[in-house]
TORGU-366474 format. One record per residue (C-alpha): residue number from 1; x, y, z. Coordinates in steps of 0.05 Angstrom, whole numbers, always signed. Layout:
n = NUM | c1 = X | c2 = Y | c3 = Z
...
//
This chain:
n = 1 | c1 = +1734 | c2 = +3277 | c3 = -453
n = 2 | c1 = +1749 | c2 = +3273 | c3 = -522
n = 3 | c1 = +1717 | c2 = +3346 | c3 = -530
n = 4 | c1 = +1770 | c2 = +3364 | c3 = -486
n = 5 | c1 = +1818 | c2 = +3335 | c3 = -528
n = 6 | c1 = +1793 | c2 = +3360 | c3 = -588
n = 7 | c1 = +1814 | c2 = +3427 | c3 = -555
n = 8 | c1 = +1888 | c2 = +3409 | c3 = -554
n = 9 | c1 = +1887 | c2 = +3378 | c3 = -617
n = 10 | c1 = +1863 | c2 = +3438 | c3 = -654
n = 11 | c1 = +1919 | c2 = +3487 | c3 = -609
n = 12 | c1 = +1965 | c2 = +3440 | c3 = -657
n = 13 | c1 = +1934 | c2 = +3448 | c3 = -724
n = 14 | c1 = +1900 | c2 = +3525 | c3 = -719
n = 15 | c1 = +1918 | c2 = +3594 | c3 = -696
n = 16 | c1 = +1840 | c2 = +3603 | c3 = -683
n = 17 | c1 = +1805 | c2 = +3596 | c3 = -623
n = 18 | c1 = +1758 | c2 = +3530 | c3 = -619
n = 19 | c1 = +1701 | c2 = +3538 | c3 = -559
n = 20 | c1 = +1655 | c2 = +3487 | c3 = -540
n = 21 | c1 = +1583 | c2 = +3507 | c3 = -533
n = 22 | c1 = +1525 | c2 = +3477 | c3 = -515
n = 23 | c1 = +1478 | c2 = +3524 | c3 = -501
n = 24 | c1 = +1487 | c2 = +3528 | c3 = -421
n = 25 | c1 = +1567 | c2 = +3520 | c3 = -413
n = 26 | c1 = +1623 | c2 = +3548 | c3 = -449
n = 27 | c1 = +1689 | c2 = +3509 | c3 = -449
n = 28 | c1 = +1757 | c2 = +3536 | c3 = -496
n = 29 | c1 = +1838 | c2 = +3523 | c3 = -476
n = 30 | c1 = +1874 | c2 = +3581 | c3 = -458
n = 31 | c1 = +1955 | c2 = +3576 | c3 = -473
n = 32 | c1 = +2009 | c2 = +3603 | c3 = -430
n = 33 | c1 = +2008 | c2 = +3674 | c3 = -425
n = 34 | c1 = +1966 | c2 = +3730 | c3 = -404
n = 35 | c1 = +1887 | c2 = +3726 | c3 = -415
n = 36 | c1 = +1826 | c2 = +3771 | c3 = -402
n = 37 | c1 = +1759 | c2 = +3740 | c3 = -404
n = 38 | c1 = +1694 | c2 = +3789 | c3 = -420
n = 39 | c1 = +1647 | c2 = +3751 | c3 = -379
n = 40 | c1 = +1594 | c2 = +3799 | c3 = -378
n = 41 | c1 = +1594 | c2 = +3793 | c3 = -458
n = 42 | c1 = +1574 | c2 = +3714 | c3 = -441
n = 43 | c1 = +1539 | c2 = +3715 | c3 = -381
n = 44 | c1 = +1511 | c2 = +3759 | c3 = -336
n = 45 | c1 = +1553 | c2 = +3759 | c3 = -253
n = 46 | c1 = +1567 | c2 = +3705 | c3 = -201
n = 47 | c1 = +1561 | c2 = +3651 | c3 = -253
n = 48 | c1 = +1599 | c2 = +3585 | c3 = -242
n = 49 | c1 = +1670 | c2 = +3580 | c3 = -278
n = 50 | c1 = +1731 | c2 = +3539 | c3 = -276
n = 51 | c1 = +1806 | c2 = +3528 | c3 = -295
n = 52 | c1 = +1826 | c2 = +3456 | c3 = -301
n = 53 | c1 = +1900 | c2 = +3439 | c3 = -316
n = 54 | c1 = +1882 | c2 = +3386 | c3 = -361
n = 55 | c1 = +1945 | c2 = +3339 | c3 = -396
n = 56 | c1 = +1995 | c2 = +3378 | c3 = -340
n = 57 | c1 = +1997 | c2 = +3412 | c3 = -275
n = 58 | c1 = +2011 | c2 = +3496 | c3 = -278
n = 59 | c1 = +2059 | c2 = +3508 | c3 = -239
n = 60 | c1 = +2033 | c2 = +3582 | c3 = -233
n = 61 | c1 = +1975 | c2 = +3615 | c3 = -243
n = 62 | c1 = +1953 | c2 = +3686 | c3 = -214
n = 63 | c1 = +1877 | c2 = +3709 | c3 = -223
n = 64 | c1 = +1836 | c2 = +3761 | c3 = -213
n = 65 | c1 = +1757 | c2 = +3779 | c3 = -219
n = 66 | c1 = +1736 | c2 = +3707 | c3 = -176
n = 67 | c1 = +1711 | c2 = +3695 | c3 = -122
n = 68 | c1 = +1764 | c2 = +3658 | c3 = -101
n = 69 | c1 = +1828 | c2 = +3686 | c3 = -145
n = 70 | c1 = +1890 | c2 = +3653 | c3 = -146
n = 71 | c1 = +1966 | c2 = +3680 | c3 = -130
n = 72 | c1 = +2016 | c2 = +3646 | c3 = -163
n = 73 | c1 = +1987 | c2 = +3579 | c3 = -133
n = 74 | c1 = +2001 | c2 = +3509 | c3 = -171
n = 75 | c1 = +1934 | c2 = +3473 | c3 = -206
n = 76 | c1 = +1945 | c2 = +3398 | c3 = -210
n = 77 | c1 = +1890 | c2 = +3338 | c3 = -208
n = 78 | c1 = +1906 | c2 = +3306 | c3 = -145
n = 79 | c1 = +1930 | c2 = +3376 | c3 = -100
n = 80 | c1 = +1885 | c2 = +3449 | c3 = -125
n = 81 | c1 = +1839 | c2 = +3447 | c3 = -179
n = 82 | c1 = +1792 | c2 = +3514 | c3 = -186
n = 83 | c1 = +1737 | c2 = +3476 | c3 = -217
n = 84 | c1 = +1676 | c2 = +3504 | c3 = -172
n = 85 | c1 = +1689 | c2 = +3584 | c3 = -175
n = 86 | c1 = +1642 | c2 = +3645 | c3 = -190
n = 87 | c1 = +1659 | c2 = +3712 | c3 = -235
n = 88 | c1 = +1647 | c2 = +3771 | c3 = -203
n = 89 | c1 = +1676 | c2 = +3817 | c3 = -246
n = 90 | c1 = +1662 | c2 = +3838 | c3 = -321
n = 91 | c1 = +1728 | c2 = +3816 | c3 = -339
n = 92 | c1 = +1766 | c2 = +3763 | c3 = -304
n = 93 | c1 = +1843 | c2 = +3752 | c3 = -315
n = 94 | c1 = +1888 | c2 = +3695 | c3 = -321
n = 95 | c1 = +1956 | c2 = +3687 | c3 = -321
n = 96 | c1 = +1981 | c2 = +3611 | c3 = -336
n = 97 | c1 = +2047 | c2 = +3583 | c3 = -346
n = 98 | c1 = +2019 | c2 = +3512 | c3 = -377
n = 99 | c1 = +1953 | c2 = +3507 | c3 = -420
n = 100 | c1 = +1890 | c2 = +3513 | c3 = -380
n = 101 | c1 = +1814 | c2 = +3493 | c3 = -390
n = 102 | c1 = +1768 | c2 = +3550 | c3 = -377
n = 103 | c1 = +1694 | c2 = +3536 | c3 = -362
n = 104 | c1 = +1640 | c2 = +3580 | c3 = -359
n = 105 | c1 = +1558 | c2 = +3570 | c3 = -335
n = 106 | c1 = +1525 | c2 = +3608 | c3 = -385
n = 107 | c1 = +1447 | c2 = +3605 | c3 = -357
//
């Protein structure tokens, strides 16, 4: 957890992105907004990914390229969480209202 924490803290203190890789997984925070994800430039199709509304729920948050997109639907520990998903296009899209944790199998 304190990986994931390290996440927001750098949001606060840098304008660059910070991912967390280990060699199998990669794990960065995407802010509110609009995002598009090259997945194929990571890992190849129908790997394992997730969106985890750490710190806050997201009240809204409309996908697409999953296997199991979301449509304005609410993420919140407790209620939805997408944590077990699969990209199954080159480029998946998110659109948050809150900060999100993406996660991506790379292997």
């Amino acid at each position: 957890m304190a990986a994931i924490d390290t996440l927001f803290w750098w949001k606060s203190h840098s304008a660059m992105q910070l991912y967390l890789w280990n060699g199998q997984s990669l794990v960065f925070l995407l802010d509110k907004g609009c995002h598009a994800i090259a997945v194929d430039s990571f890992c190849s199709e129908k790997k394992q990914c997730g969106l985890l509304p750490i710190g806050a729920p997201c009240e809204h948050v409309t996908t697409t390229g999953l296997k199991w997109n979301l449509r304005n639907q609410r993420l919140r520990f407790g209620e939805l969480i997408s944590s077990s998903n699969q990209c199954l296009e080159e480029v998946v899209t998110i659109e948050t209202d809150s900060p999100l944790v993406w996660t991506m199998e790379l292997t």
